[in-house]
C-alpha positions in Angstrom: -14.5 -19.8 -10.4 -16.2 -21.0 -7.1 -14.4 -19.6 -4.2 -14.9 -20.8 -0.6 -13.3 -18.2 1.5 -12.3 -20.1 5.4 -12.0 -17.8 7.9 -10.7 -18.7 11.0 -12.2 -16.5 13.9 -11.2 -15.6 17.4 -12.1 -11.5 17.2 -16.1 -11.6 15.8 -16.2 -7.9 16.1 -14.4 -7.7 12.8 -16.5 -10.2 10.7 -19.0 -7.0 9.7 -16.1 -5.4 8.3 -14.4 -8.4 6.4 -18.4 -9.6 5.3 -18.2 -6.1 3.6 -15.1 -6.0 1.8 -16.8 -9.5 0.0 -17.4 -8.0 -3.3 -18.1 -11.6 -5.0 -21.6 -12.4 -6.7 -23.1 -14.8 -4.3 -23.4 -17.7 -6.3 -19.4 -17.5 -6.9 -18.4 -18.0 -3.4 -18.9 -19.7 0.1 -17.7 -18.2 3.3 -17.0 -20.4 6.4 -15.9 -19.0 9.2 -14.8 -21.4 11.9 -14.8 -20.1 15.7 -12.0 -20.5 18.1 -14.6 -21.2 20.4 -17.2 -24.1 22.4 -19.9 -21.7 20.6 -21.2 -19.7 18.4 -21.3 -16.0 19.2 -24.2 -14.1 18.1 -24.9 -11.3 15.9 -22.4 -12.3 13.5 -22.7 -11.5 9.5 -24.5 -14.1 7.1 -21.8 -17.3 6.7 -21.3 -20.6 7.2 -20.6 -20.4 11.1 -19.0 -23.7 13.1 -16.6 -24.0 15.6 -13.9 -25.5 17.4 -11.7 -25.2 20.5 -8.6 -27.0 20.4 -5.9 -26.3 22.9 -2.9 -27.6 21.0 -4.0 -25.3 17.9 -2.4 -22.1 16.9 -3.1 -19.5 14.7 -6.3 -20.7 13.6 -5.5 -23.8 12.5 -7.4 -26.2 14.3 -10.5 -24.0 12.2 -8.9 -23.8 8.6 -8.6 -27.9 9.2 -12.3 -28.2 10.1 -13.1 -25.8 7.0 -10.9 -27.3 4.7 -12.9 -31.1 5.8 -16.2 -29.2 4.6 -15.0 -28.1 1.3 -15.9 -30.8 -1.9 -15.7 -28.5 -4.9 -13.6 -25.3 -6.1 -11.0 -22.8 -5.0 -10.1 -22.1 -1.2 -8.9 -18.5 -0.2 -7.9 -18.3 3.6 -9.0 -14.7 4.8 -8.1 -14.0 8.4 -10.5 -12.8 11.0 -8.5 -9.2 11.4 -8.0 -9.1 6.9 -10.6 -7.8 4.3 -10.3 -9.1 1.2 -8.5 -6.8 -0.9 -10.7 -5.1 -3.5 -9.6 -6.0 -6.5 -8.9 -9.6 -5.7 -11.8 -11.4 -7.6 -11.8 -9.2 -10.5 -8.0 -10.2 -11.3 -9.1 -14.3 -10.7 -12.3 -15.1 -10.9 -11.8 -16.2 -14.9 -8.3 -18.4 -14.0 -8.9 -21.8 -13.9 -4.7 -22.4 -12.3 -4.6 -25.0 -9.5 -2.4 -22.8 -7.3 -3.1 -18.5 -7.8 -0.6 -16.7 -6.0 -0.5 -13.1 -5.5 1.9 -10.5 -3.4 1.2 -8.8 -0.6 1.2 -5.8 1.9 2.0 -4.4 4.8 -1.2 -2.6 6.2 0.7 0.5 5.7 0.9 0.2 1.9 4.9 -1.5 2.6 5.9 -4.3 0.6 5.8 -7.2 2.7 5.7 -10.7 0.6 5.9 -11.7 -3.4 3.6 -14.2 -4.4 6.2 -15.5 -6.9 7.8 -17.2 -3.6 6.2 -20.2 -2.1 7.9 -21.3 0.7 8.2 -22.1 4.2 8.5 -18.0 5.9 7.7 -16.7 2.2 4.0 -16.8 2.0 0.8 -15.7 4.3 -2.3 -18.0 4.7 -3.4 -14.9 2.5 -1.1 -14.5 -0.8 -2.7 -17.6 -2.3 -5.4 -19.7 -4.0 -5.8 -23.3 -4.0 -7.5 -25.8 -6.2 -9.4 -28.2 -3.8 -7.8 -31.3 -5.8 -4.2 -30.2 -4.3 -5.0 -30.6 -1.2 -5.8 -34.3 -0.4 -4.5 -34.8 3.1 -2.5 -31.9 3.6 -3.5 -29.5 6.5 -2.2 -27.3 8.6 0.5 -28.2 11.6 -1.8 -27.4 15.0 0.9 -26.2 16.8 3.1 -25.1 13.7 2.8 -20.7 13.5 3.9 -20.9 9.9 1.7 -23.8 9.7 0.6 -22.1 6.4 3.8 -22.0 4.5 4.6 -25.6 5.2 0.4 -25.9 3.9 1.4 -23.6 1.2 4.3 -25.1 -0.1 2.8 -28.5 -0.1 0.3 -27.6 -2.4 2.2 -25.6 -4.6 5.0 -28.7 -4.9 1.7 -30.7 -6.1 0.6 -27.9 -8.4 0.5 -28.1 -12.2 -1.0 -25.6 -13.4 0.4 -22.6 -11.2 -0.3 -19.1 -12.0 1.4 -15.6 -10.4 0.3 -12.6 -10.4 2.3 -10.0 -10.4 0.3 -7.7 -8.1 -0.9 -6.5 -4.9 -4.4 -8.3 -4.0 -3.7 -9.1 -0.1 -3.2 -6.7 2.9 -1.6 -8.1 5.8 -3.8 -8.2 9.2 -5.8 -4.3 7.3 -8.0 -4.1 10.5 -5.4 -3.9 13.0 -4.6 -0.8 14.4 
C-alpha cells in the first residue's frame, strides 16, 4: 500500500507532533500538508508543503481539494492538523488492497465516538477512513459544507466495491487538543 496522508493546516505548531506519530516506511507514504494560508510558514517538519487561502472554505477543505488534485496513484488518509495518526493504523492496513478502509474512532479521552462500519453523512470523520484514489474522480469536498467530509465520505464509499471494516480503534478524534 502507498499512502498519501493530506493534511490540511491552519495550527503549524502541531505538525512536529503529527510528523512524529508517522510511523510508515518512507517509501510507503506521501505527506502533503496544504496551508490555510497566502504562505508558507517556516520551520515546519519535512512534507509536501503548499497552500491556499480561500475565504468561502471551511474546515480545511479548500486544502484537502488542492491535495486531493495532486494525488495520481494509491490510498488517501485525511489526517488533521490537531490529529496524530493513531499508532497502530498502518500495521492493521498497509497489506489491504480494499478501495474504501474504514475504521472506528475515538474521543480523545479514550470515549467511543464513531463506528467505521457507518458511512454516512454525520457518521464519519475526514479521519475514520481510507480511500482508493480511483473512487474519487470528481468528488471533493463542499467549501462551505462543515461535514463536507461525510457527504466526501459517503460518495466514495457508494462507488466502492471492494469495501473493507475494521472492527477497531485506529483514529483519535482532534488527540492534540487540550
Amino acid at each position: 500500500m502507498f499512502l498519501n496522508i493530506i493534511t490540511p493546516c491552519s495550527r503549524p505548531e502541531f505538525l512536529d507532533a503529527v510528523s512524529k506519530s508517522i510511523n510508515i516506511p518512507k517509501e510507503n507514504y506521501r505527506w502533503i500538508v496544504v496551508f490555510d494560508s497566502e504562505t508558507i510558514p517556516e520551520n515546519i517538519p519535512e512534507c509536501e508543503a503548499y497552500c491556499i487561502k480561500d475565504i468561502n472554505s471551511v474546515c480545511g477543505n479548500a486544502q484537502r481539494n488542492l491535495a486531493i488534485d495532486l494525488v495520481t496513484e494509491g490510498w488517501i488518509y485525511f489526517n488533521d492538523d490537531d490529529t496524530t495518526m493513531h499508532p497502530e493504523l498502518w500495521e492493521n492496513v498497509k497489506d489491504l488492497d480494499n478501495d474504501f478502509i474504514s475504521f472506528d474512532q475515538n474521543w480523545n479521552n479514550g470515549d467511543h465516538r464513531l463506528s467505521g462500519n457507518i458511512i454516512k453523512l454525520s457518521y464519519v470523520d475526514s479521519h475514520n477512513f481510507i480511500v482508493h484514489i480511483s473512487l474519487i474522480g470528481n468528488k471533493r469536498f463542499v467549501l462551505h459544507r462543515r461535514d463536507a467530509d461525510g457527504v466526501f465520505a459517503e460518495k466514495c464509499y457508494n462507488k466502492a466495491k471492494n469495501k473493507h471494516y475494521i472492527n477497531k480503534v485506529l483514529s483519535f478524534y482532534n488527540s492534540l487538543q487540550p
